[in-house]
MARTOR-384263 format. One record per residue (C-alpha): residue number from 1; x, y, z. Coordinates in nm, 3 decimals, padded with zeros to 5 digits. Example, Ala and Ser with C-alpha at 12.3 -4.5 7.8 and 13.67 -1.06 7.14 Angstrom:
% residues 2
@resi->1 | xx->01.230 | yy->-00.450 | zz->00.780 $
@resi->2 | xx->01.367 | yy->-00.106 | zz->00.714 $
//
This chain:
% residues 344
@resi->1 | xx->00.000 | yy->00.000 | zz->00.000 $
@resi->2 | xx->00.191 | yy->00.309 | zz->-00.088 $
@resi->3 | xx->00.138 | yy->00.684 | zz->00.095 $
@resi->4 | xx->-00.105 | yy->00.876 | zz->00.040 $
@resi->5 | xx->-00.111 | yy->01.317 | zz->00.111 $
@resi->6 | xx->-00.239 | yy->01.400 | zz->00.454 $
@resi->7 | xx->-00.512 | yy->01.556 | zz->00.293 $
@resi->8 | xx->-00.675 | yy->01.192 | zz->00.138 $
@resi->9 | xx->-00.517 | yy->01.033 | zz->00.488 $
@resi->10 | xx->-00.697 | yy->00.714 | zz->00.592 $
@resi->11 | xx->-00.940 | yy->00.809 | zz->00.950 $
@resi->12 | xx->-00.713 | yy->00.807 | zz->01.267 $
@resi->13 | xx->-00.787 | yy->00.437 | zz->01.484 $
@resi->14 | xx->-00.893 | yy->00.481 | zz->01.854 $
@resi->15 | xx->-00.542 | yy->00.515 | zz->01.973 $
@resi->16 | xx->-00.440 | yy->00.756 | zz->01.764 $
@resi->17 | xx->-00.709 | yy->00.976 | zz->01.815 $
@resi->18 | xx->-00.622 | yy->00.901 | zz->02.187 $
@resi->19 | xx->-00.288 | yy->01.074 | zz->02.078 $
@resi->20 | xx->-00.402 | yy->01.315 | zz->01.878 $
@resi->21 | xx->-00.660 | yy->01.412 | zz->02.170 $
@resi->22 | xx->-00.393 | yy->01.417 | zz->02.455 $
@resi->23 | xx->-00.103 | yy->01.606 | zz->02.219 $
@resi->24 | xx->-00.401 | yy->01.851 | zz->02.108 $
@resi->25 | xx->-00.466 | yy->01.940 | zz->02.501 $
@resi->26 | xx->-00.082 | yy->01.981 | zz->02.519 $
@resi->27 | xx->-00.022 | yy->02.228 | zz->02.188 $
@resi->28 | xx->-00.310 | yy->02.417 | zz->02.369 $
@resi->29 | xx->-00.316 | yy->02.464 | zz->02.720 $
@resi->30 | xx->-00.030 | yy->02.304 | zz->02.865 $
@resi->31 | xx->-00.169 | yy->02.226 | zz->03.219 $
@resi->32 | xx->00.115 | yy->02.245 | zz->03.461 $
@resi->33 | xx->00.367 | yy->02.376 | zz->03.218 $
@resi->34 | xx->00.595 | yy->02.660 | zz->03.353 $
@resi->35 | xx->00.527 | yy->02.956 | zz->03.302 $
@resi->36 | xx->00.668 | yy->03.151 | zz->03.027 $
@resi->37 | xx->00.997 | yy->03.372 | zz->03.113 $
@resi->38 | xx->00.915 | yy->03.645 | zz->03.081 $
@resi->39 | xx->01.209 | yy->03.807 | zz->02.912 $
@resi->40 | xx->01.253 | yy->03.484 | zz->02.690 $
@resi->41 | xx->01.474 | yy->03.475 | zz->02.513 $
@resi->42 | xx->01.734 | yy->03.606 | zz->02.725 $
@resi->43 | xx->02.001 | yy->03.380 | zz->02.632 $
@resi->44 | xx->02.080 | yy->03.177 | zz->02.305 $
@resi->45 | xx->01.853 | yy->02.897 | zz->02.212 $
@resi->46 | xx->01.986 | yy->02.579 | zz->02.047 $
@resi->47 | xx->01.771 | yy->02.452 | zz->01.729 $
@resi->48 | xx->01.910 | yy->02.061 | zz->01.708 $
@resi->49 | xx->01.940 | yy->01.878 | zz->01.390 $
@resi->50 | xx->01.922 | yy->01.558 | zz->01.412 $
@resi->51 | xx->02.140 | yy->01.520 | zz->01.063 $
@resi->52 | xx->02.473 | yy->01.566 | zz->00.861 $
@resi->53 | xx->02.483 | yy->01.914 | zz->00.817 $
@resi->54 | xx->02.431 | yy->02.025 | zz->00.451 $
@resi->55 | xx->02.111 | yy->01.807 | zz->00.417 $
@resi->56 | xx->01.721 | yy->01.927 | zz->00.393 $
@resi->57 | xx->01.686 | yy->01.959 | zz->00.744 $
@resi->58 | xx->01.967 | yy->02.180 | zz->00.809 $
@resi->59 | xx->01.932 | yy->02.375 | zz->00.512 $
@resi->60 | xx->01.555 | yy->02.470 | zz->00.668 $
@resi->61 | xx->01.691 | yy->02.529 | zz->01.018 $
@resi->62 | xx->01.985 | yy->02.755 | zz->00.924 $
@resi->63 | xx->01.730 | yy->02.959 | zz->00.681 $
@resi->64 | xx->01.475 | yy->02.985 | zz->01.029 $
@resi->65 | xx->01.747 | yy->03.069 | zz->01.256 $
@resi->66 | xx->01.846 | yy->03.406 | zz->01.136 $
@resi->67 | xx->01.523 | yy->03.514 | zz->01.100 $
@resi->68 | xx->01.425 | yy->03.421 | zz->01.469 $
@resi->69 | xx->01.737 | yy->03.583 | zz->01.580 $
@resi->70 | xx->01.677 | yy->03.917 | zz->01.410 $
@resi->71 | xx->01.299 | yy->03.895 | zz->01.531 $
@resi->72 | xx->01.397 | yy->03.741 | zz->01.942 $
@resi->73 | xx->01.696 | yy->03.951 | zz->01.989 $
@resi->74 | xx->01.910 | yy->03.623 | zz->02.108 $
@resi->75 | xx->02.133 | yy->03.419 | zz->01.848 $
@resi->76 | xx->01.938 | yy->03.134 | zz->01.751 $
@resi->77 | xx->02.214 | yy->02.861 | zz->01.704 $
@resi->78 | xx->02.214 | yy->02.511 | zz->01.516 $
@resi->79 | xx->02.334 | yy->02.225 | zz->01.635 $
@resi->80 | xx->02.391 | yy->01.909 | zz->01.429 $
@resi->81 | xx->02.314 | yy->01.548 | zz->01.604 $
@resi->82 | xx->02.322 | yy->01.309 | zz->01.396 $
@resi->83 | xx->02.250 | yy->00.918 | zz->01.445 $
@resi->84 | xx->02.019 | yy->00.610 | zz->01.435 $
@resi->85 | xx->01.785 | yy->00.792 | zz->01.199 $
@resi->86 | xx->01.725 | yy->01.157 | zz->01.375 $
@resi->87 | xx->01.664 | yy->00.948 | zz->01.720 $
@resi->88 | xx->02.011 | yy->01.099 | zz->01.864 $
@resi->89 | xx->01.907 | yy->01.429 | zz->01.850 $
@resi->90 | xx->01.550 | yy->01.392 | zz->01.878 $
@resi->91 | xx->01.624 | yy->01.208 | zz->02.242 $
@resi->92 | xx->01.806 | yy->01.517 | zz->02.303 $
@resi->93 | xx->01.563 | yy->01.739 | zz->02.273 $
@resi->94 | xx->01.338 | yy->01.544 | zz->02.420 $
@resi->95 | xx->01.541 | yy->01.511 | zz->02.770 $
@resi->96 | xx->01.609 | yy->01.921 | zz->02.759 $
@resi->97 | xx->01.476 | yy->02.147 | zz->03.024 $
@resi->98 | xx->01.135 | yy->02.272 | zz->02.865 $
@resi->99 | xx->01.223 | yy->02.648 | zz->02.895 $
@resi->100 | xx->01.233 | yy->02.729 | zz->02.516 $
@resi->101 | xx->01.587 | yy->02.737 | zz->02.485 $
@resi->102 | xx->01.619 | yy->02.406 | zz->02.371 $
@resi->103 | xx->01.436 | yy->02.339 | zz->02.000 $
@resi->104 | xx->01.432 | yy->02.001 | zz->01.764 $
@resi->105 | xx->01.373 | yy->02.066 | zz->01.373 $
@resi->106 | xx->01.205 | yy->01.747 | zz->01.362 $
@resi->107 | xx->01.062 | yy->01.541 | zz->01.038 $
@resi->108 | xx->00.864 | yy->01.273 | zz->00.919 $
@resi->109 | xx->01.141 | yy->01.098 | zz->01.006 $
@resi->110 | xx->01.176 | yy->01.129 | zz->01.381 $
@resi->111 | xx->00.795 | yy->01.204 | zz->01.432 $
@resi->112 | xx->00.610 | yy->01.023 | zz->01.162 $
@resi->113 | xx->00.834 | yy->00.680 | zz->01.084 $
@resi->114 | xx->01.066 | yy->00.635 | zz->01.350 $
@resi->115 | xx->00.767 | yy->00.472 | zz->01.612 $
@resi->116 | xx->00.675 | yy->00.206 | zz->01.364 $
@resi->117 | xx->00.990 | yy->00.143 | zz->01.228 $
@resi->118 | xx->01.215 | yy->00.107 | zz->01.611 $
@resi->119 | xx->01.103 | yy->-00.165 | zz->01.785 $
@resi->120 | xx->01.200 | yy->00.064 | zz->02.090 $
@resi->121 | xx->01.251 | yy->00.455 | zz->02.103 $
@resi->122 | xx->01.424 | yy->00.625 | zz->02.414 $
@resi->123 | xx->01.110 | yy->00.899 | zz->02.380 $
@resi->124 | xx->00.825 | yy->00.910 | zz->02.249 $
@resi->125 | xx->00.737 | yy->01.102 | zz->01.945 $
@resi->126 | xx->00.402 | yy->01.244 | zz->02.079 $
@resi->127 | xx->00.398 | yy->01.274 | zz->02.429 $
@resi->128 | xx->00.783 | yy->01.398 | zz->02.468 $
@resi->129 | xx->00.701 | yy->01.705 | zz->02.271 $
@resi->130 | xx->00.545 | yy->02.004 | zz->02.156 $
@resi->131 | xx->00.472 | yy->02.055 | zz->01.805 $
@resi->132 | xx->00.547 | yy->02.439 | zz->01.731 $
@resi->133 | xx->00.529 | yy->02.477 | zz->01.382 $
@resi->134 | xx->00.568 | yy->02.303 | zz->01.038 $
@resi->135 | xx->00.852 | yy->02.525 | zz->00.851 $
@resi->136 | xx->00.848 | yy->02.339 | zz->00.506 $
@resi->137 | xx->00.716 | yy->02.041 | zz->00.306 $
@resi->138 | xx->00.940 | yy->01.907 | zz->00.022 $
@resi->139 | xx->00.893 | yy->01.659 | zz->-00.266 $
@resi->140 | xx->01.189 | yy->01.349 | zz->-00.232 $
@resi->141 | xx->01.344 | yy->01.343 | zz->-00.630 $
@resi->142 | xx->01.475 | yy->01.013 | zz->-00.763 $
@resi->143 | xx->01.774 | yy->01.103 | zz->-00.909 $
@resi->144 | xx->02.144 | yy->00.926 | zz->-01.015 $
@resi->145 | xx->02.484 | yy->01.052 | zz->-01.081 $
@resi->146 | xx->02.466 | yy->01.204 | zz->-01.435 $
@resi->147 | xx->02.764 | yy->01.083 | zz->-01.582 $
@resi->148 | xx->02.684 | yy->00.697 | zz->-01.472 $
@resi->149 | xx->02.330 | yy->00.768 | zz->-01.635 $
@resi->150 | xx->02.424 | yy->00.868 | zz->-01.903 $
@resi->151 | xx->02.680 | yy->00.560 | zz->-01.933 $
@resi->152 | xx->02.427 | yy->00.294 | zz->-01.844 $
@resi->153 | xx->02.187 | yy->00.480 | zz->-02.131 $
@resi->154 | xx->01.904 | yy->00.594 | zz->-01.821 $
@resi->155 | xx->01.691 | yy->00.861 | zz->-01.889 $
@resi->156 | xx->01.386 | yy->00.805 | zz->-01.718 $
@resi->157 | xx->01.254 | yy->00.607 | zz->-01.433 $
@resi->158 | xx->01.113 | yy->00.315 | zz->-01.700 $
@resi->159 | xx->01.525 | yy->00.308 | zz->-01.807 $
@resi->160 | xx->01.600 | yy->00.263 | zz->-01.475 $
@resi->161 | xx->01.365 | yy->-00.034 | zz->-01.388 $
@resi->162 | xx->01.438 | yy->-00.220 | zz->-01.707 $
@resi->163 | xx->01.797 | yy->-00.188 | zz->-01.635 $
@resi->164 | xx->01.749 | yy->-00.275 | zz->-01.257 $
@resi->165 | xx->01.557 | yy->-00.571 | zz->-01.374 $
@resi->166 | xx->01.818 | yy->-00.680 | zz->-01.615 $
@resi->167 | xx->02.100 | yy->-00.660 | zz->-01.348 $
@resi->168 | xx->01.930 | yy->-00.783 | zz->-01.037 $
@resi->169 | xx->02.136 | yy->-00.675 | zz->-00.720 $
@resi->170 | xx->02.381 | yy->-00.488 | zz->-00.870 $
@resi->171 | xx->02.215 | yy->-00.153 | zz->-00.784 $
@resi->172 | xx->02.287 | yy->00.029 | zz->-00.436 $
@resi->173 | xx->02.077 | yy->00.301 | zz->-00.286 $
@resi->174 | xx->02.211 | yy->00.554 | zz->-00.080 $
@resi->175 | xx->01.966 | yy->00.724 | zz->00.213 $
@resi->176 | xx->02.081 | yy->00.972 | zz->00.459 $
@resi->177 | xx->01.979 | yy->00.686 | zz->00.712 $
@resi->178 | xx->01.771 | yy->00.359 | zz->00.787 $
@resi->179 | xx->01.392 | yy->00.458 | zz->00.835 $
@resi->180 | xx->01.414 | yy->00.838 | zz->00.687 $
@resi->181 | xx->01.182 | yy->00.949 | zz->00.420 $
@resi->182 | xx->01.433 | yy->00.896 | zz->00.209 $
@resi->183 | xx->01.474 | yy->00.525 | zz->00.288 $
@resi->184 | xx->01.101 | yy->00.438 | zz->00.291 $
@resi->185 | xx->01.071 | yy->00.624 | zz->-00.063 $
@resi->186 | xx->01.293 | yy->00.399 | zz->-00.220 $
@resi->187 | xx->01.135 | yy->00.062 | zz->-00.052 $
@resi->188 | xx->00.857 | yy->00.159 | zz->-00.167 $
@resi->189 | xx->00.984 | yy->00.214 | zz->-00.507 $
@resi->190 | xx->01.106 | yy->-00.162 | zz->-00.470 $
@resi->191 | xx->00.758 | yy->-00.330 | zz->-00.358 $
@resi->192 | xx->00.629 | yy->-00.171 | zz->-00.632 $
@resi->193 | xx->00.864 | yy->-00.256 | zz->-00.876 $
@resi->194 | xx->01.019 | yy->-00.571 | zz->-00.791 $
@resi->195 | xx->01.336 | yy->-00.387 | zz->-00.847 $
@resi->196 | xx->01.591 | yy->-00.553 | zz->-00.633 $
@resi->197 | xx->01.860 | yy->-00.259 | zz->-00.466 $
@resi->198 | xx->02.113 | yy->-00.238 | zz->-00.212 $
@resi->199 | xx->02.038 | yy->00.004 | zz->00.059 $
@resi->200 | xx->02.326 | yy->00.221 | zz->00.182 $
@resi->201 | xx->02.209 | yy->00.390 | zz->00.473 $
@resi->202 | xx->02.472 | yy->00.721 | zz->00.552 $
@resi->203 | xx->02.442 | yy->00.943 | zz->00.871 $
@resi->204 | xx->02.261 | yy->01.231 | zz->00.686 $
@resi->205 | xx->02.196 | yy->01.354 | zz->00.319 $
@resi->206 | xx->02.545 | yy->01.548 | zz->00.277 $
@resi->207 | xx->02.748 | yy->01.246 | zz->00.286 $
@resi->208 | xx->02.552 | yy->01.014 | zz->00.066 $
@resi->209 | xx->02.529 | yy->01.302 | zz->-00.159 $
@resi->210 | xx->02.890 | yy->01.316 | zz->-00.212 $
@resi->211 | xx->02.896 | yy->00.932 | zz->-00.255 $
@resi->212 | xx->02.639 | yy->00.979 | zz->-00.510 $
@resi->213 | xx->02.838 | yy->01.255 | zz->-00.708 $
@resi->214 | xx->03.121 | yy->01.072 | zz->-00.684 $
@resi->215 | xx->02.980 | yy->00.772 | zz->-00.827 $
@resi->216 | xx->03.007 | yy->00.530 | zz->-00.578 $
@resi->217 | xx->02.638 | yy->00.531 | zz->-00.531 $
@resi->218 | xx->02.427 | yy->00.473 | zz->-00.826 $
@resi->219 | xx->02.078 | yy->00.611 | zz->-00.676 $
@resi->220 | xx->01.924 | yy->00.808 | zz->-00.407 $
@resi->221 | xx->01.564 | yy->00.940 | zz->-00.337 $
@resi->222 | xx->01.691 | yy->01.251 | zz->-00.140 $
@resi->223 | xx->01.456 | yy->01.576 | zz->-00.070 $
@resi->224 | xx->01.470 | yy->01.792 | zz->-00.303 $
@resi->225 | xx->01.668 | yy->02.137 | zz->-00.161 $
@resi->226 | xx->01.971 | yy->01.967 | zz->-00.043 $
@resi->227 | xx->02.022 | yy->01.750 | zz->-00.407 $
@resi->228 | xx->01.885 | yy->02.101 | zz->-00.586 $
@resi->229 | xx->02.227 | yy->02.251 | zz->-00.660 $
@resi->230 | xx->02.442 | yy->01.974 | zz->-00.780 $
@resi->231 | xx->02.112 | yy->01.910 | zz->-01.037 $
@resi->232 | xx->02.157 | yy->02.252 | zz->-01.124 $
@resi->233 | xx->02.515 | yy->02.204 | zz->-01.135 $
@resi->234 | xx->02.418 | yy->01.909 | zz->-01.388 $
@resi->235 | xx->02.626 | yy->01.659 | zz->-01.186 $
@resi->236 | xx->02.274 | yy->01.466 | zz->-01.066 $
@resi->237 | xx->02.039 | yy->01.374 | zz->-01.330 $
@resi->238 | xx->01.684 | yy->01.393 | zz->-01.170 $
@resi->239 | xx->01.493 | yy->01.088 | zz->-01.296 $
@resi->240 | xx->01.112 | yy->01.247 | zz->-01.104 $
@resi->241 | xx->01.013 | yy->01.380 | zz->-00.795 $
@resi->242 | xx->00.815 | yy->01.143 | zz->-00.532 $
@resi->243 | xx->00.497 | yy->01.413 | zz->-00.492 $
@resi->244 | xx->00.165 | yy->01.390 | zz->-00.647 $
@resi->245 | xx->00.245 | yy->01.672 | zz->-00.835 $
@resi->246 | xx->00.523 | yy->01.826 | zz->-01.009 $
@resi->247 | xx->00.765 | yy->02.044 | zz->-00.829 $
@resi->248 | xx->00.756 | yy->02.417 | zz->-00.895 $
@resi->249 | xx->01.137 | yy->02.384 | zz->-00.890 $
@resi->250 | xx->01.152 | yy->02.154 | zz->-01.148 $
@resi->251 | xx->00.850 | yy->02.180 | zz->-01.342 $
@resi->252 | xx->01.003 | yy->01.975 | zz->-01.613 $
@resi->253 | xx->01.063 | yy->01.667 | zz->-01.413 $
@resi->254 | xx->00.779 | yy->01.445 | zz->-01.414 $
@resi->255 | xx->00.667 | yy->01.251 | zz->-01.075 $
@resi->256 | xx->00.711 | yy->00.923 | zz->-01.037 $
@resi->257 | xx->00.362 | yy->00.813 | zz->-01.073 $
@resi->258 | xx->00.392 | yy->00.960 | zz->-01.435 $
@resi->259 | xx->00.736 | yy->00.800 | zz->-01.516 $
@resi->260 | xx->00.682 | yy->00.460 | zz->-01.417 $
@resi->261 | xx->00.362 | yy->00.305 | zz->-01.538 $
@resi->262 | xx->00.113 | yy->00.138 | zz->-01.372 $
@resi->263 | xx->00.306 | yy->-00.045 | zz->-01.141 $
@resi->264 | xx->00.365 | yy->00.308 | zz->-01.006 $
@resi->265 | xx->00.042 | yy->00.405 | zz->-00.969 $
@resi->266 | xx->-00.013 | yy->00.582 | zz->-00.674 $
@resi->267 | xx->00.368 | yy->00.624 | zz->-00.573 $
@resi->268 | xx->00.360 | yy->00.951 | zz->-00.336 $
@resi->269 | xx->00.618 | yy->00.995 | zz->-00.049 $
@resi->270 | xx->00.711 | yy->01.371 | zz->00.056 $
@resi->271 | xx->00.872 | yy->01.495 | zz->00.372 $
@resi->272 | xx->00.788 | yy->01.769 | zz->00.575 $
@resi->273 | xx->01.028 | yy->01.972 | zz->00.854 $
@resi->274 | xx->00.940 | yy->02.100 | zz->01.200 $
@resi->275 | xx->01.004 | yy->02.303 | zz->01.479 $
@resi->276 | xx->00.907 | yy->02.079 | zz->01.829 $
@resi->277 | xx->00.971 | yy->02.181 | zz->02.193 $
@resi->278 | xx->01.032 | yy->01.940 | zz->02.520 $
@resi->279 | xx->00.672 | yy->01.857 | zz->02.677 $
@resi->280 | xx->00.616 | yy->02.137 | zz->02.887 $
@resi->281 | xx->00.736 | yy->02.414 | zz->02.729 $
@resi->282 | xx->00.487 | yy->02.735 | zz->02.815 $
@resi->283 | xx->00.252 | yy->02.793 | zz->02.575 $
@resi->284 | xx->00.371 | yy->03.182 | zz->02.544 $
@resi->285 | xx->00.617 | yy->03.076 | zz->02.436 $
@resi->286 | xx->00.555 | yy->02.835 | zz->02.177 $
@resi->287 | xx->00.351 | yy->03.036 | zz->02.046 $
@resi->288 | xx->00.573 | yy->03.336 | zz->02.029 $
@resi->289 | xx->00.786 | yy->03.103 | zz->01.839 $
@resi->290 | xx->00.502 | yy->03.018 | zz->01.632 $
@resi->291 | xx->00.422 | yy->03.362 | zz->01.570 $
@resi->292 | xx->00.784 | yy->03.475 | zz->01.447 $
@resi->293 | xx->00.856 | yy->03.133 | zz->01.224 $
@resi->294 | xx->00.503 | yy->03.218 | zz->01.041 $
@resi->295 | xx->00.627 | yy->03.572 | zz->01.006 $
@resi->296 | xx->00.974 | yy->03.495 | zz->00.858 $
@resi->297 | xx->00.808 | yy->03.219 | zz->00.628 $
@resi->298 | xx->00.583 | yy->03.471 | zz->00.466 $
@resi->299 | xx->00.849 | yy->03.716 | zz->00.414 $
@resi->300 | xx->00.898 | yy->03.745 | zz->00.033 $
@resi->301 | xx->01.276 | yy->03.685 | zz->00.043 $
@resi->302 | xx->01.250 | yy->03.373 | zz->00.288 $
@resi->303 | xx->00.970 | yy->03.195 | zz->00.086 $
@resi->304 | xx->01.145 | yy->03.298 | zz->-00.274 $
@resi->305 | xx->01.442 | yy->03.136 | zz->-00.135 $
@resi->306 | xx->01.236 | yy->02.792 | zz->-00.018 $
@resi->307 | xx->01.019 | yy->02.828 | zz->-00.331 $
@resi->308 | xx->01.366 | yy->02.794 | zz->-00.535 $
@resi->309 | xx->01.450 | yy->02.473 | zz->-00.354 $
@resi->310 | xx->01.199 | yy->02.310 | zz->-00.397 $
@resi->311 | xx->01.039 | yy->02.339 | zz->-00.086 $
@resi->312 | xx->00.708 | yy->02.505 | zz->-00.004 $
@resi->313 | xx->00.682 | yy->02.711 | zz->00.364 $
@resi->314 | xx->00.389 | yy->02.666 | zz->00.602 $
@resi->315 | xx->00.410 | yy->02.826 | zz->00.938 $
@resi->316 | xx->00.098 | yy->02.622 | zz->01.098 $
@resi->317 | xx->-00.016 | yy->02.717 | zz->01.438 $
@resi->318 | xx->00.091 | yy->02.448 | zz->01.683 $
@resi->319 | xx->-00.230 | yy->02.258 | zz->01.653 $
@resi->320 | xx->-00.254 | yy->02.224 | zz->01.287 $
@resi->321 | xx->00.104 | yy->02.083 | zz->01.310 $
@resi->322 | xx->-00.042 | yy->01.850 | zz->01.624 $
@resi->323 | xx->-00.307 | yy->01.702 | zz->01.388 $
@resi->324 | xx->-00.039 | yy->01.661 | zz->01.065 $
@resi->325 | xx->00.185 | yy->01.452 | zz->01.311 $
@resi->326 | xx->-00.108 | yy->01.249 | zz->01.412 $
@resi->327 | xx->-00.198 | yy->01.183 | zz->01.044 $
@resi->328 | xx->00.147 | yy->01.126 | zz->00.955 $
@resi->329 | xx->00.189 | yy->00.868 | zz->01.226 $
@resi->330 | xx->-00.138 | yy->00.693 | zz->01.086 $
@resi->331 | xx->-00.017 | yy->00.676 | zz->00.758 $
@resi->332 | xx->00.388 | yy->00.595 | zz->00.778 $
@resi->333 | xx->00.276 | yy->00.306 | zz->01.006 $
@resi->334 | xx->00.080 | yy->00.149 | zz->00.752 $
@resi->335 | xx->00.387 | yy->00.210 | zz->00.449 $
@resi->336 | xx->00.623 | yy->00.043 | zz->00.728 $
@resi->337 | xx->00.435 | yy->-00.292 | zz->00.782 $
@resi->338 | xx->00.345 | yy->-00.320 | zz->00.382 $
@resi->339 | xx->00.759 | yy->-00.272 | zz->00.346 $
@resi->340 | xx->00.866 | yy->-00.508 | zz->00.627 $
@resi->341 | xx->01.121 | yy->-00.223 | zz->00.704 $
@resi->342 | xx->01.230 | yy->-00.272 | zz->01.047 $
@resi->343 | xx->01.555 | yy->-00.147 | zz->01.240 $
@resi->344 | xx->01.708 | yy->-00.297 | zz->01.549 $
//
C-alpha cells in the first residue's frame, strides 16, 4: 500500500485519536507547564538537527534561525546530532529542560516513521514534545549521478527499472539513514517494482550526496533542496520527484507516478520539517515562536528562497502541526508494515 497526502489520509484508529486528543490538550493549554519567562529569550537557544549538516533539514533550520534571531533579539544557534535515523538528537531534545531554549527541527522521520519502524525509542514522538510549527514540506526526487546515467543509457525512471531488472542486485541506494523518508521512498519504489537494490544507509543527506556525485552510489531518493544545486550544477540527473504533483522547482521533471507506469500508480512519499519543543514548554512561548517562524516564512525573500528549492513554507499554528503529526503517524505506520522495514 503506498502513501497517500495527509489531505486523502486514511481516518485516525482509537489510539491515535487518543494521541491526537492528549497532544491537542498539550499544543493548547499546557496544564502544569511553567510559566513563560518572561524576558525569553534572554540567552541563546539551540535549534538541534538531528542530521549531517548540509542536508534538507539543516538547510531549513539555518534559513529559520536568522530570521528568529533578528525577530527574538538572542542568536538562535544550530546544532547538528546526527545518528540512528534523527533518534540521537530527537532524544536530546526530548530530555532538555522545557524552557524554550532548547528546539528540535524534527521530520517525518523522527515524528512520523521512527515509532513504527524502532522496535524501541528512548522517547516518544508524541507525548515527549510540543509541536510548534511546520517550517516546510518538500517533494523526495529520484535522481542518479549524471555521468553513470548517461553511461548505463538511463533517462527516465522506466530506463531505470528495465535496467534494474536486467541486473538484479547490482544496484545500491544511498539514504541519509535507515527509516528516513528517504529510505522508505525507495522501498517503496522496490515493492512496487520488484526492483531488487542495495540500501546504503549514511548518517545524513550530505554524505551520501557526495557518494552519489562521486559515483560510488548509483541512486538516491533525497529531498529535493539539499540534491537542488548539484542538479543545477548538472552533476545529478533527476529521474522524477516522489509528490503527487510536479515540483515548482523543477516543473520539467515528471513525478514518479507519471514515469513509471502502472506499477507506479499511486507512488507519493514527501517529507515535511518542524520546529518541536520538550513537553512542557509554556505555551507563550511556543507560540511566540510560532508567531515569528510564520512571520519569517511569509516574508517574500525567505519563501522565494524555499520556493527555489523546492520546498514550499507553512508556518501552521501548533495545533494544525499537532493534527499533521497524528496523520502522519497513521499513515507511515501502515507504508512500514506493507515494506517489512524494520531497524534494530
Amino acid at each position: 500500500m503506498s502513501p497517500v497526502p495527509a489531505s486523502r489520509a486514511c481516518p485516525l484508529s482509537a489510539r491515535r485519536r487518543a494521541w491526537l486528543g492528549a497532544a491537542l490538550l498539550g499544543a493548547l493549554a499546557w496544564p502544569g507547564a511553567a510559566l513563560a519567562e518572561a524576558n525569553w529569550p534572554s540567552r541563546p537557544v539551540r535549534i538541534v538537527v538531528p542530521f549531517a549538516a548540509g542536508g534538507t533539514t539543516d538547510i531549513l533550520a539555518r534559513a529559520v534561525a536568522p530570521e528568529l534571531s533578528k525577530a527574538l533579539g538572542q542568536p538562535f544557534v544550530v546544532d547538528n546530532r546526527a545518528g540512528a535515523g534523527g533518534n540521537v538528537g530527537a532524544e536530546i531534545v526530548a530530555r532538555a529542560p522545557a524552557d524554550g531554549y532548547t528546539l528540535l527541527m524534527g521530520t517525518v522521520g523522527t515524528h512520523g516513521i521512527n515509532r513504527a519502524l524502532y522496535p524501541k525509542l528512548p522517547f516518544d514522538p508524541i507525548q515527549d514534545f510540543v509541536p510548534v510549527t511546520m517550517v516546510a514540506a518538500v517533494p523526495n526526487v529520484m535522481e542518479m549521478n549524471a555521468e553513470k546515467a548517461k553511461q548505463l543509457g538511463i533517462d527516465s525512471v522506466a530506463s531505470f527499472i528495465a535496467k534494474a531488472k536486467a541486473n538484479p542486485g547490482q544496484f545500491n541506494m544511498a539514504s541519509s539513514g535507515s527509516g528516513t523518508s528517504i529510505h522508505l521512498a525507495g522501498e517503496l519504489f522496490k515493492r512496487m517494482t520488484g526492483v531488487q537494490m542495495t540500501h546504503v544507509p549514511y548518517k545524513g543527506s550530505a554524505p551520501a550526496l557526495l557518494d552519489l556525485v562521486a559515483g560510488n552510489a548509483d541512486v538516491m531518493f533525497d529531498n529535493l533542496p539539499s540534491s537542488m544545486q548539484q542538479i543545477k550544477a548538472g552533476k545529478l540527473k533527476a529521474l522524477a520527484v516522489t509528490s503527487s504533483q510536479r515540483s515548482a522547482a523543477l516543473p520539467d521533471v515528471p513525478t514518479v507516478e507519471e514515469a513509471g507506469g502502472p506499477a507506479l500508480k499511486g507512488f507519493e512519499a514527501s517529507s515535511w520539517f518542524g520546529l518541536l519543543a520538550p513537553a512542557g514548554t509554556a505555551a507563550g512561548t511556543v507560540q511566540r515562536l510560532q508567531q515569528e517562524v510564520a512571520r519569517a516564512l511569509a516574508s517574500a525573500d525567505v519563501k522565494e528562497k524555499m520556493l527555489a528549492q523546492g520546498a514550499i513554507p507553512s508556518g501552521s499554528t501548533p495545533a494544525e502541526f499537532t493534527q499533521h503529526i497524528a496523520r502522519e503517524h497513521e499513515k507511515w505506520a501502515q507504508v512500514v508494515k506493507d515494506s517489512g522495514a524494520k531497524v534494530d
